[in-house]
N, CA, C and O atoms as a Tripos MOL2 file, in Angstrom:
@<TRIPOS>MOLECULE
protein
  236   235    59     0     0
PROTEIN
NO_CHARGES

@<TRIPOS>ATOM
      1 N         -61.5630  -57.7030    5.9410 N.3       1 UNK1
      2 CA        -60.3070  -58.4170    6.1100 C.3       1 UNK1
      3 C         -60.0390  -59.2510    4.8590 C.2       1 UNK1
      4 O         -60.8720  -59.9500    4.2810 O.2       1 UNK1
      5 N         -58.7980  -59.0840    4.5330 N.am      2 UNK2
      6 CA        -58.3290  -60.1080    3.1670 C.3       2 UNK2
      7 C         -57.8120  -61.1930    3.7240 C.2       2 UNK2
      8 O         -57.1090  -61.4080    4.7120 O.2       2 UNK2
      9 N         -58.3500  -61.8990    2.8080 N.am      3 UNK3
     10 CA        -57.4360  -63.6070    2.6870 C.3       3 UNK3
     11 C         -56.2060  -63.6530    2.3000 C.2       3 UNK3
     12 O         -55.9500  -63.4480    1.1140 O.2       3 UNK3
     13 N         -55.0660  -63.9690    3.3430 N.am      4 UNK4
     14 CA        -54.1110  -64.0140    2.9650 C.3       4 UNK4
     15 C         -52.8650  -65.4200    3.1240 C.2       4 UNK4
     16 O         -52.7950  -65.9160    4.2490 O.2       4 UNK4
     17 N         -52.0760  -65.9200    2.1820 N.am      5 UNK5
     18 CA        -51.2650  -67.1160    2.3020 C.3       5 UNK5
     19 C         -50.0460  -66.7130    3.3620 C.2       5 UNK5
     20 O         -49.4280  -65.6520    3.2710 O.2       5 UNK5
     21 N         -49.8530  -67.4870    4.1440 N.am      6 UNK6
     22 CA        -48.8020  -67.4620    5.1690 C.3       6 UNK6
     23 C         -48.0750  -69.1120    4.3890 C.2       6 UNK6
     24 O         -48.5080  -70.0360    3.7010 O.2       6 UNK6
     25 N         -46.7470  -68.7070    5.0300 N.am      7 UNK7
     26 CA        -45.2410  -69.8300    4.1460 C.3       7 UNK7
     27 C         -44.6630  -69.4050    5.1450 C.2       7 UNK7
     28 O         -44.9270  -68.2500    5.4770 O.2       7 UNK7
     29 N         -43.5400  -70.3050    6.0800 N.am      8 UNK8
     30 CA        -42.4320  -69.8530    6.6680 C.3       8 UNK8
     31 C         -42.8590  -68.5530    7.4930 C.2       8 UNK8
     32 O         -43.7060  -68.4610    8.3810 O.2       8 UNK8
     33 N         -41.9420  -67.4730    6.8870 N.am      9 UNK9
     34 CA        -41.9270  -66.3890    7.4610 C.3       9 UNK9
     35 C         -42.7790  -65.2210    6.5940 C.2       9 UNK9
     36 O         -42.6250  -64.0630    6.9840 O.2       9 UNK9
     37 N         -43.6260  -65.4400    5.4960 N.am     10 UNK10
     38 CA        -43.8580  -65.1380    4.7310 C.3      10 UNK10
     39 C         -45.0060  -64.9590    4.9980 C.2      10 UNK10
     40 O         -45.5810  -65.8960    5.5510 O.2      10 UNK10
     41 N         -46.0900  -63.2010    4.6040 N.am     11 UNK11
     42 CA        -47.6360  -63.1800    4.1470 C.3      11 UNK11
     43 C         -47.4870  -62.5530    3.1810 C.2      11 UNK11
     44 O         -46.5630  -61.7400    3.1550 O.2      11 UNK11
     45 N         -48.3130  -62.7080    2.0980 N.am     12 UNK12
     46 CA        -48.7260  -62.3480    0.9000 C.3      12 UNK12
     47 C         -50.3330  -62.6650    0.6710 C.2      12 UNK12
     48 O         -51.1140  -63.2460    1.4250 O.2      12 UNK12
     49 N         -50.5510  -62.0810   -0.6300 N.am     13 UNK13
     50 CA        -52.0410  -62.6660   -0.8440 C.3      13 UNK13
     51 C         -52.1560  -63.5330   -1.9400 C.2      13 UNK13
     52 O         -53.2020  -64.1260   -2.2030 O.2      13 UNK13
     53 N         -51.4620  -63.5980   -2.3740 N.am     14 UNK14
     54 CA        -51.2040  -64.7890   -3.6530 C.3      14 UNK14
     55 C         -50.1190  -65.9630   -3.3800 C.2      14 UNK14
     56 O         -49.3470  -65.7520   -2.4450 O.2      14 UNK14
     57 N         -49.9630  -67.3130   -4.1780 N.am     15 UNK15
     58 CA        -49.0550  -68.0330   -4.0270 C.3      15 UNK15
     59 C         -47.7720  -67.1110   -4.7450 C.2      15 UNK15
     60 O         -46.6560  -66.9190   -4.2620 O.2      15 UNK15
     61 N         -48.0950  -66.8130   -5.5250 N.am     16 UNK16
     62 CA        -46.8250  -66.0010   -6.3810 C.3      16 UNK16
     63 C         -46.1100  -64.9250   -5.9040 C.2      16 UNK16
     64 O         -44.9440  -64.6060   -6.1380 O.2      16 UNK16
     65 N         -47.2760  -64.1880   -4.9260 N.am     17 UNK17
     66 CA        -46.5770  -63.3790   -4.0010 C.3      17 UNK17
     67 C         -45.2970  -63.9220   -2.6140 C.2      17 UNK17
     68 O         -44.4620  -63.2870   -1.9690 O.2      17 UNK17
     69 N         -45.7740  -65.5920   -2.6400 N.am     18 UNK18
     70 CA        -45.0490  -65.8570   -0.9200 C.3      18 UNK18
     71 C         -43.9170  -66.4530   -2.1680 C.2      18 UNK18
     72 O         -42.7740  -66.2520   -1.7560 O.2      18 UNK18
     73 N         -43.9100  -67.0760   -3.4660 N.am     19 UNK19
     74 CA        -42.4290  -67.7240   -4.1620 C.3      19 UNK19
     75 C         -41.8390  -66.6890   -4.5920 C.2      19 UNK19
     76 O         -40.8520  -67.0880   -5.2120 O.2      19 UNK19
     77 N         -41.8990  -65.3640   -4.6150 N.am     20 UNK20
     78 CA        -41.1880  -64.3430   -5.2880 C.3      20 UNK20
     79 C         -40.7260  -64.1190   -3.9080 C.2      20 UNK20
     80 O         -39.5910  -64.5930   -3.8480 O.2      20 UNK20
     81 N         -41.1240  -63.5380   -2.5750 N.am     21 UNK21
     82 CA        -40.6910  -63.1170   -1.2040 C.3      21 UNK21
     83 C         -39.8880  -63.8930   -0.7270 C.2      21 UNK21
     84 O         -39.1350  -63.4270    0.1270 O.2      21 UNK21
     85 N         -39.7090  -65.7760   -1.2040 N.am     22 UNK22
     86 CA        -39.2950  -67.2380   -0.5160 C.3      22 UNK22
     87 C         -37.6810  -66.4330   -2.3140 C.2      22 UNK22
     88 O         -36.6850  -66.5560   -1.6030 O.2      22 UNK22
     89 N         -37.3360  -66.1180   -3.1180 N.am     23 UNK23
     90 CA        -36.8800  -66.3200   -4.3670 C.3      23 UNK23
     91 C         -36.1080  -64.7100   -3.5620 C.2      23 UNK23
     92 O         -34.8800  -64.7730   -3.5080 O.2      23 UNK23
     93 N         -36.7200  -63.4140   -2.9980 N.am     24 UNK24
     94 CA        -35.8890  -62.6770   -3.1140 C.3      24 UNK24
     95 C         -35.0150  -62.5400   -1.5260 C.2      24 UNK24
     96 O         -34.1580  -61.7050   -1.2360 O.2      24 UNK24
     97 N         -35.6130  -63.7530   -0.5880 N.am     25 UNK25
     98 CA        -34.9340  -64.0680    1.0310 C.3      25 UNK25
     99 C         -33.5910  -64.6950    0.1830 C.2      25 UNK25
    100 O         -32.5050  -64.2170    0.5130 O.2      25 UNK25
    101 N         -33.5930  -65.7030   -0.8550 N.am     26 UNK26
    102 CA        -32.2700  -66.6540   -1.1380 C.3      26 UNK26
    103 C         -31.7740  -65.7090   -1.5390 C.2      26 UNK26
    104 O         -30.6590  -65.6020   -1.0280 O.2      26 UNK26
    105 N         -32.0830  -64.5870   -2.4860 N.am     27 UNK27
    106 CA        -31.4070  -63.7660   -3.2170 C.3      27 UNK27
    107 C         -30.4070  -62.5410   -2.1030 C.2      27 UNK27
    108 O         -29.3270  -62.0260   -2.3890 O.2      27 UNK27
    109 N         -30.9520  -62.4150   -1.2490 N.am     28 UNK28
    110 CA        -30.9720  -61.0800   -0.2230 C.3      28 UNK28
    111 C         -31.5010  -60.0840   -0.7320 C.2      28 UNK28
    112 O         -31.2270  -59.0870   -0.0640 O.2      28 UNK28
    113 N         -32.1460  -59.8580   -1.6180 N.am     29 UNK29
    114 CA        -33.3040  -58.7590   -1.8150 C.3      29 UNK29
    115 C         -34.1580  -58.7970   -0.9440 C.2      29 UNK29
    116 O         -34.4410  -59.7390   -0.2040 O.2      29 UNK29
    117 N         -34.7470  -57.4380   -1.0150 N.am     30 UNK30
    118 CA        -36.0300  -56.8620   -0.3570 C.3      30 UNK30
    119 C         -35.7960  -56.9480    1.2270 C.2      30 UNK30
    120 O         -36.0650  -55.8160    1.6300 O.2      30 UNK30
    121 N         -35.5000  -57.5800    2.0970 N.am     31 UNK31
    122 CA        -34.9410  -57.8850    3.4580 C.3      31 UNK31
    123 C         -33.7610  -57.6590    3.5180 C.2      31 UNK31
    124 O         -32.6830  -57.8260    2.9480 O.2      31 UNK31
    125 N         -34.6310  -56.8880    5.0400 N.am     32 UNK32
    126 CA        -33.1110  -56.0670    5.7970 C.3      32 UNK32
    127 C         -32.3930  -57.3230    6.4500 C.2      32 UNK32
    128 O         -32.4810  -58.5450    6.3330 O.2      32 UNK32
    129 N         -31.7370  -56.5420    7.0980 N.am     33 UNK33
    130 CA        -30.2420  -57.9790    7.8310 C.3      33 UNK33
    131 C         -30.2990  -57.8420    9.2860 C.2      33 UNK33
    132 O         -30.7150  -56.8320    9.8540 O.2      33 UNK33
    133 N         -29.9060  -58.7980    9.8150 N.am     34 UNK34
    134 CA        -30.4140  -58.6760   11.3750 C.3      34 UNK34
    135 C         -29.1800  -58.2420   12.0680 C.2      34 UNK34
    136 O         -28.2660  -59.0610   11.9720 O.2      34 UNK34
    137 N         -28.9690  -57.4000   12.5970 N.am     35 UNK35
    138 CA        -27.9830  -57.0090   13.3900 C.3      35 UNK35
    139 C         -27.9260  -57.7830   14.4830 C.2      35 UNK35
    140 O         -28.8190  -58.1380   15.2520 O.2      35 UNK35
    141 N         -26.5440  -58.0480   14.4600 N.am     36 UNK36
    142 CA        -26.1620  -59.0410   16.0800 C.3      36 UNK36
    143 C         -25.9230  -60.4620   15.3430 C.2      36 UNK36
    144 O         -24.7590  -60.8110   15.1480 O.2      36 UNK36
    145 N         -26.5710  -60.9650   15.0900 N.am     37 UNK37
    146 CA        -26.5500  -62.2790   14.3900 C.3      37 UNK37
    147 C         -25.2740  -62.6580   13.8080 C.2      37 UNK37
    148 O         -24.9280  -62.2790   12.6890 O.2      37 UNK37
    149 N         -24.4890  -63.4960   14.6510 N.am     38 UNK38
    150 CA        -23.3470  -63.4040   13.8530 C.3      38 UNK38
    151 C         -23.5610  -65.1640   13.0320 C.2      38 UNK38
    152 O         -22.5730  -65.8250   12.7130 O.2      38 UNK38
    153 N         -24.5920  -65.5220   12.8760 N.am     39 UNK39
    154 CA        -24.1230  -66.9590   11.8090 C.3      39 UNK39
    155 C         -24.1050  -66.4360   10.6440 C.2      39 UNK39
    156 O         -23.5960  -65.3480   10.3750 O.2      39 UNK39
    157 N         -24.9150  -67.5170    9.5230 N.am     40 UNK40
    158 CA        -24.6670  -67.3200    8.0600 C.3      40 UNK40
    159 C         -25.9390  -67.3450    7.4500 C.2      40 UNK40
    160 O         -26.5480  -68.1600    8.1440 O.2      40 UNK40
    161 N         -26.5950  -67.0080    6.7060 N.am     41 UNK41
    162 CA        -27.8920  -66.4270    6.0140 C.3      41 UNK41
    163 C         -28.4010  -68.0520    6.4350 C.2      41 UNK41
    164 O         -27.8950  -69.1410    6.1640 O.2      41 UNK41
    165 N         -29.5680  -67.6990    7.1770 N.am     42 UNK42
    166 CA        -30.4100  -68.6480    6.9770 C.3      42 UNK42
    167 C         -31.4030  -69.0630    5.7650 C.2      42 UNK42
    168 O         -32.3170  -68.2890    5.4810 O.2      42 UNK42
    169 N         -31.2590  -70.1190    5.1360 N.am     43 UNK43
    170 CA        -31.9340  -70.7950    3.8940 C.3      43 UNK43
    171 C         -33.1900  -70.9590    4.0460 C.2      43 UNK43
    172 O         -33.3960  -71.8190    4.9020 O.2      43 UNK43
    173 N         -34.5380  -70.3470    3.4220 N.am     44 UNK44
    174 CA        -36.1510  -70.7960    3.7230 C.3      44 UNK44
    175 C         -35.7050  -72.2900    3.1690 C.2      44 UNK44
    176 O         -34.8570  -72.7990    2.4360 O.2      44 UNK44
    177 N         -37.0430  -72.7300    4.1550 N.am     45 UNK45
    178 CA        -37.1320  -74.1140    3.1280 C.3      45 UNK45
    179 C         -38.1690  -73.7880    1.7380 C.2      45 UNK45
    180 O         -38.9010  -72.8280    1.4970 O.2      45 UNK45
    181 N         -37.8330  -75.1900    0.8740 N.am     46 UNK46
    182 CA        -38.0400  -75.1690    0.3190 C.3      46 UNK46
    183 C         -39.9360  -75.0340   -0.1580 C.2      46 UNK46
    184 O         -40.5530  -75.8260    0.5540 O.2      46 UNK46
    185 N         -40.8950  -74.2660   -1.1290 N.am     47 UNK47
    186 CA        -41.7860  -74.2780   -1.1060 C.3      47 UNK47
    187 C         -42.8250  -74.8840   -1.7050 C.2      47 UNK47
    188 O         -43.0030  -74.6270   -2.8950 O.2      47 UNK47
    189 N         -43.7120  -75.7920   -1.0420 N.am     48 UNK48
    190 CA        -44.5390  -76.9150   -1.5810 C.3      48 UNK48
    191 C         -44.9510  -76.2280   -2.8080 C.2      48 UNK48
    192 O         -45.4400  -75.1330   -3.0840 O.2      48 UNK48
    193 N         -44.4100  -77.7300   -3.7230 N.am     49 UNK49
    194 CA        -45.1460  -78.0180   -5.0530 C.3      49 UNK49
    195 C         -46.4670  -77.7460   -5.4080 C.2      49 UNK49
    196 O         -46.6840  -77.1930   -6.4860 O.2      49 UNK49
    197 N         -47.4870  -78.0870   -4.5750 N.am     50 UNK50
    198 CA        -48.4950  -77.1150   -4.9030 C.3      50 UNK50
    199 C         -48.8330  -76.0390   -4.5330 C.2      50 UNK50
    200 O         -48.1490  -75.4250   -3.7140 O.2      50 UNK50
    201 N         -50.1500  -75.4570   -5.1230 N.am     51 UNK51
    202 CA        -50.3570  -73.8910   -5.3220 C.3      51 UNK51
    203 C         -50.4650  -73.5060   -3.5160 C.2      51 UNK51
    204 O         -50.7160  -74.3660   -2.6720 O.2      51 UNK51
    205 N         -50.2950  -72.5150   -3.3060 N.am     52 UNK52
    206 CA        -50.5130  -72.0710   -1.6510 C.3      52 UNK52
    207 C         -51.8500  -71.3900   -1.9460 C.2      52 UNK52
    208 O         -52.1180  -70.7720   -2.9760 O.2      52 UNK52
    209 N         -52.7060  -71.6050   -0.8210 N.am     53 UNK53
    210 CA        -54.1670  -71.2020   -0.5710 C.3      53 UNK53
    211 C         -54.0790  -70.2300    0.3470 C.2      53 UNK53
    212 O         -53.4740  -70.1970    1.4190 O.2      53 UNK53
    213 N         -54.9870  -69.1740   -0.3840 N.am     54 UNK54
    214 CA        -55.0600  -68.1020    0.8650 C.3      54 UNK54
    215 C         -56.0760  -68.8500    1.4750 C.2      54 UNK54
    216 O         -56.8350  -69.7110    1.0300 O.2      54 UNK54
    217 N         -55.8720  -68.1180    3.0970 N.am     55 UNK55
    218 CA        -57.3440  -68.4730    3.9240 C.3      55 UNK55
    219 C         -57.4250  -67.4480    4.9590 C.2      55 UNK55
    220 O         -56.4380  -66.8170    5.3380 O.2      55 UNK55
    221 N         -58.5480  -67.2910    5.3930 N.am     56 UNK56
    222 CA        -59.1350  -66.3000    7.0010 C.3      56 UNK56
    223 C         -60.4710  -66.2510    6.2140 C.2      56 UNK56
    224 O         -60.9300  -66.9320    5.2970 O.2      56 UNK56
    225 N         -60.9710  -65.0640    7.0040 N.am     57 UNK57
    226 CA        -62.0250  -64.8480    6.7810 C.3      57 UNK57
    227 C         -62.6930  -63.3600    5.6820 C.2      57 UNK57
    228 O         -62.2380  -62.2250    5.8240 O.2      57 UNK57
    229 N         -63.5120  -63.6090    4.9210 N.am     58 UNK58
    230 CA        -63.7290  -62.9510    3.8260 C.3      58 UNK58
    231 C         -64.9080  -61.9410    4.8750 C.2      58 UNK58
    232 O         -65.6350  -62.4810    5.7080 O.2      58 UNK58
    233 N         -64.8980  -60.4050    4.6190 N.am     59 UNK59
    234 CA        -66.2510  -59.5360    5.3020 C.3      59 UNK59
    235 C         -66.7000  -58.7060    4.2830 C.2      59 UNK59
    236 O         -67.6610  -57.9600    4.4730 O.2      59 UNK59
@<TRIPOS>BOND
     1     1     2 1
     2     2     3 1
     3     3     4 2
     4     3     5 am
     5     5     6 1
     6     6     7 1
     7     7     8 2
     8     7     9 am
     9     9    10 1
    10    10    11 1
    11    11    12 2
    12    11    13 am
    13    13    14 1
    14    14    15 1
    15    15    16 2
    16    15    17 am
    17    17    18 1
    18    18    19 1
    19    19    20 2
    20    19    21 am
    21    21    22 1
    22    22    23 1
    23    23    24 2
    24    23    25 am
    25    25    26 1
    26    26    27 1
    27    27    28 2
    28    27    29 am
    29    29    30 1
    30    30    31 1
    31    31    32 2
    32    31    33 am
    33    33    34 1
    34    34    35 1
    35    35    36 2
    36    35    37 am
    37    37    38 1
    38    38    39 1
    39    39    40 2
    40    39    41 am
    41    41    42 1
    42    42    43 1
    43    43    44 2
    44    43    45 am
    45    45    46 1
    46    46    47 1
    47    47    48 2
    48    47    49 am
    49    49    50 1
    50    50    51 1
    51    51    52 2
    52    51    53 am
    53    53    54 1
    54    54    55 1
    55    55    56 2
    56    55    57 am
    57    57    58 1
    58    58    59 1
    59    59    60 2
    60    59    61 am
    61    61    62 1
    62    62    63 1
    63    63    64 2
    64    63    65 am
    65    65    66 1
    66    66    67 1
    67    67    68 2
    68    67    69 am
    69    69    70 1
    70    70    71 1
    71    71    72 2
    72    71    73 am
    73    73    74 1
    74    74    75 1
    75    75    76 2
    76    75    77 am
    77    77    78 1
    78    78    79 1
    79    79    80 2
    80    79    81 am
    81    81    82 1
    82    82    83 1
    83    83    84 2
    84    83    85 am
    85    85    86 1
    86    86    87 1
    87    87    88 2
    88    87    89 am
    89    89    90 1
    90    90    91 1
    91    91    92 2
    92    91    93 am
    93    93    94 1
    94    94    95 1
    95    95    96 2
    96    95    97 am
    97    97    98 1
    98    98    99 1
    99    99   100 2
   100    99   101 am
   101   101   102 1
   102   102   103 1
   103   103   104 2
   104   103   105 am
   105   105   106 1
   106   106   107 1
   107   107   108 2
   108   107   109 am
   109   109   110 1
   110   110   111 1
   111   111   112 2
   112   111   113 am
   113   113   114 1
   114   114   115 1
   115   115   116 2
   116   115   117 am
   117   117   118 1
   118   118   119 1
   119   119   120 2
   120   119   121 am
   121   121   122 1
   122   122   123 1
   123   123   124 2
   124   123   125 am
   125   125   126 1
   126   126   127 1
   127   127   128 2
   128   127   129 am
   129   129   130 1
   130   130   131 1
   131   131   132 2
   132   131   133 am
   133   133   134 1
   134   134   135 1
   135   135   136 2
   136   135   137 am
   137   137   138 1
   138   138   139 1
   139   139   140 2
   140   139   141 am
   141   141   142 1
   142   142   143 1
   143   143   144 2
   144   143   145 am
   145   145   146 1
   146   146   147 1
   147   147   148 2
   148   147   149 am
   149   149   150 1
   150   150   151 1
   151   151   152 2
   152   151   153 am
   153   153   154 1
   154   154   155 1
   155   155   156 2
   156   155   157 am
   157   157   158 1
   158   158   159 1
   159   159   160 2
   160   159   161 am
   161   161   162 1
   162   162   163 1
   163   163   164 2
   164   163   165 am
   165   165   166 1
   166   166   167 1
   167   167   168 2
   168   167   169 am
   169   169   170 1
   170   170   171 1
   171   171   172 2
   172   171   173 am
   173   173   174 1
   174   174   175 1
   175   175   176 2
   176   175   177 am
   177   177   178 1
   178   178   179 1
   179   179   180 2
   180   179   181 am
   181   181   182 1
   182   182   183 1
   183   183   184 2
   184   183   185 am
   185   185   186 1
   186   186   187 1
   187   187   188 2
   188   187   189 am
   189   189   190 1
   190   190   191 1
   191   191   192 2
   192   191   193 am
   193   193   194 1
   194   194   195 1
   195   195   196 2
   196   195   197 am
   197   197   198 1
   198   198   199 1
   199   199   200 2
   200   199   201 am
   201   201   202 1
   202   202   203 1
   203   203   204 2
   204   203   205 am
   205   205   206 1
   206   206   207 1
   207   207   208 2
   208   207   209 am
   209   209   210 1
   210   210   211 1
   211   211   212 2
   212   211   213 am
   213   213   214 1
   214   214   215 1
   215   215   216 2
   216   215   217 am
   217   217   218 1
   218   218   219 1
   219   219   220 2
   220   219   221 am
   221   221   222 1
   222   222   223 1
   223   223   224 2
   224   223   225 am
   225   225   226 1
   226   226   227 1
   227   227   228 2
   228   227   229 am
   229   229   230 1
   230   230   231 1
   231   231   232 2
   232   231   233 am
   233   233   234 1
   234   234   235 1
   235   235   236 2
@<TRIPOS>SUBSTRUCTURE
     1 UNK1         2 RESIDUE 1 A UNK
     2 UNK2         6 RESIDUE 1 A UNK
     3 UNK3        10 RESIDUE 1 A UNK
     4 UNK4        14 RESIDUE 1 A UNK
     5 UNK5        18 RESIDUE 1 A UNK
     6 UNK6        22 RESIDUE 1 A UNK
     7 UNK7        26 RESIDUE 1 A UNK
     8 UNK8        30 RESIDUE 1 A UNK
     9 UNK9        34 RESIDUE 1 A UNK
    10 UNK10       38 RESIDUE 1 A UNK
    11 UNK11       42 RESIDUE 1 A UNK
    12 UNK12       46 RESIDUE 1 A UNK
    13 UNK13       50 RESIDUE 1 A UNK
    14 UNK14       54 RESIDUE 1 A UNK
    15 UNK15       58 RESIDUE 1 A UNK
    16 UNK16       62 RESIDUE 1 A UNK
    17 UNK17       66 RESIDUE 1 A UNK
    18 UNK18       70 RESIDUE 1 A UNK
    19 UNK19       74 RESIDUE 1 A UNK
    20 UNK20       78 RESIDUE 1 A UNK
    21 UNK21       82 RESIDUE 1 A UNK
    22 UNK22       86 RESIDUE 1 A UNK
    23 UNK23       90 RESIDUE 1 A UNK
    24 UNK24       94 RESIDUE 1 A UNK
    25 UNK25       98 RESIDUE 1 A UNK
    26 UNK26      102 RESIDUE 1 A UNK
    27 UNK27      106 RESIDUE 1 A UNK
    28 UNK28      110 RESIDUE 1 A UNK
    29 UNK29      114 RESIDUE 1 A UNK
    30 UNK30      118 RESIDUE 1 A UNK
    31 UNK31      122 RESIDUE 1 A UNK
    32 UNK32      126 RESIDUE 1 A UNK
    33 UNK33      130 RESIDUE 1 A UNK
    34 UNK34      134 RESIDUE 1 A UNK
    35 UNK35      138 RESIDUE 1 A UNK
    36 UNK36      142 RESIDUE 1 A UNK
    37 UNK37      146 RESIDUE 1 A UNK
    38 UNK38      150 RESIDUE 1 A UNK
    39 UNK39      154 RESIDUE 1 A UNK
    40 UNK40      158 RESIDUE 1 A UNK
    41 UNK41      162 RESIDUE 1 A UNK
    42 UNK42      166 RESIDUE 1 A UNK
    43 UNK43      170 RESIDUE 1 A UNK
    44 UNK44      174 RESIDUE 1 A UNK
    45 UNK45      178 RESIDUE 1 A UNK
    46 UNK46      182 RESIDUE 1 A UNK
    47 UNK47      186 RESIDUE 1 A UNK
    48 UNK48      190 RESIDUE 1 A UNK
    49 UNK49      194 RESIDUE 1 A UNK
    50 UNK50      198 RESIDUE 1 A UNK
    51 UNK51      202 RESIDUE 1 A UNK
    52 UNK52      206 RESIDUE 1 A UNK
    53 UNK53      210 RESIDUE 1 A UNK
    54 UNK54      214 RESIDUE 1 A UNK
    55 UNK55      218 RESIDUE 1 A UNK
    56 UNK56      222 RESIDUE 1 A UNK
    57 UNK57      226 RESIDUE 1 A UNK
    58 UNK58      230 RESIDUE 1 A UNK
    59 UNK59      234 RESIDUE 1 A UNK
């Protein structure tokens, strides 16, 4: 099992992986669109200043 960083709605295995995924949600890249939903793009919040730590368990 890999160690991986969870953000929001976000897994990746790097911090750089969850600010590029948090960079292409504002953008509307890479994510599909939710059908039915009739509001307006929901905004991630914003992502802590420091580095994001992966964690679980290493085998």
């Amino acid at each position: 099992m890999e160690q991986a960083v969870l953000w929001w709605n976000f897994v990746g295995r790097t911090d750089e992986e969850i600010r590029q995924a948090g960079e292409d949600w504002m953008a509307g890249d890479r994510f599909g669109e939710v059908k039915g939903y009739e509001g307006g793009h929901m905004a991630a919040p914003e992502v802590p200043a420091t580095p994001l730590k992966a964690r679980g368990r290493v085998r």
